[in-house]
C-alpha positions as MATLAB code, in Angstrom:
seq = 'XXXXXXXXXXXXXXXXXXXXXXXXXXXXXXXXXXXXXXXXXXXXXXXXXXXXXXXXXXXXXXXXX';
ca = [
       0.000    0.000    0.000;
       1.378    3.623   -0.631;
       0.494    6.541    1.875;
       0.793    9.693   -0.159;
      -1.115   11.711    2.966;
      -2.691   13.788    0.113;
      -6.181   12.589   -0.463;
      -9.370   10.390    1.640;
      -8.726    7.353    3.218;
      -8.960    4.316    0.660;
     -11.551    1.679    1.750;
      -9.006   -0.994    1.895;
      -7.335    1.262    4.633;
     -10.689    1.491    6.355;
     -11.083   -1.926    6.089;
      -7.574   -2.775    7.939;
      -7.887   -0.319   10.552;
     -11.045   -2.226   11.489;
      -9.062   -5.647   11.450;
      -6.240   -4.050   13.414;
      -8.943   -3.001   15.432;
     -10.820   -6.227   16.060;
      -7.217   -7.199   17.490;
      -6.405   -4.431   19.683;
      -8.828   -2.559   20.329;
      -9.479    1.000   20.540;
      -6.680    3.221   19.724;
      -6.155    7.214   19.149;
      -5.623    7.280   15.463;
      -4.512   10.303   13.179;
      -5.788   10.699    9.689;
      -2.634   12.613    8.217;
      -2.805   15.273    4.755;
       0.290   16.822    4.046;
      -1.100   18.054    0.804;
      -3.730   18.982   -0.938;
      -5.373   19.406    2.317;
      -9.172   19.897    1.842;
     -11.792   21.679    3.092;
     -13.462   21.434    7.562;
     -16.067   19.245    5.874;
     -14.171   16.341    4.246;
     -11.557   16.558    7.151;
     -14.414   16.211    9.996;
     -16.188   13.481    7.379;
     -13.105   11.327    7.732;
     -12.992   12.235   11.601;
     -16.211   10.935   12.082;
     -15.499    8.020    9.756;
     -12.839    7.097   11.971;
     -14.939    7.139   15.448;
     -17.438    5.399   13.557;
     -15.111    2.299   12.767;
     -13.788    2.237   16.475;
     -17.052    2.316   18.158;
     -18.220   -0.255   15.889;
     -15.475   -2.590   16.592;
     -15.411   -1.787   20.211;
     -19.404   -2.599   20.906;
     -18.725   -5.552   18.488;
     -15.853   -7.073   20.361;
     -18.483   -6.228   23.822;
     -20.847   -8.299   22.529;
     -18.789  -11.002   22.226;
     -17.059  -10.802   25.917;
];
């Protein structure tokens, strides 16, 4: 996979941060743009895309304790 920091997270990246997830658990995590850095709205979208994903996991992996 290449990281060029420059445009939205690719859903195969969203799709291994949940696996990484399902096996550690929640973590802080940084979405990083070092350029072409877009507008508040796409920024907070992937934000929220990212808490979304981690809650998910976390109330998953709950349910199964």
């Amino acid at each position: 996979m290449i990281d060029t920091h420059d445009r939205p997270v690719g859903d195969i990246v969203w799709d291994l941060y949940a696996y990484v997830l399902d096996r550690i658990g929640p973590v802080p995590t940084l979405i990083e743009w070092d350029a072409n850095v877009p507008g508040w709205t796409t920024l907070k979208a992937q934000a929220d895309r990212a808490e979304t994903v981690m809650l998910a996991r976390s109330q998953a992996a709950l349910s199964v304790a």
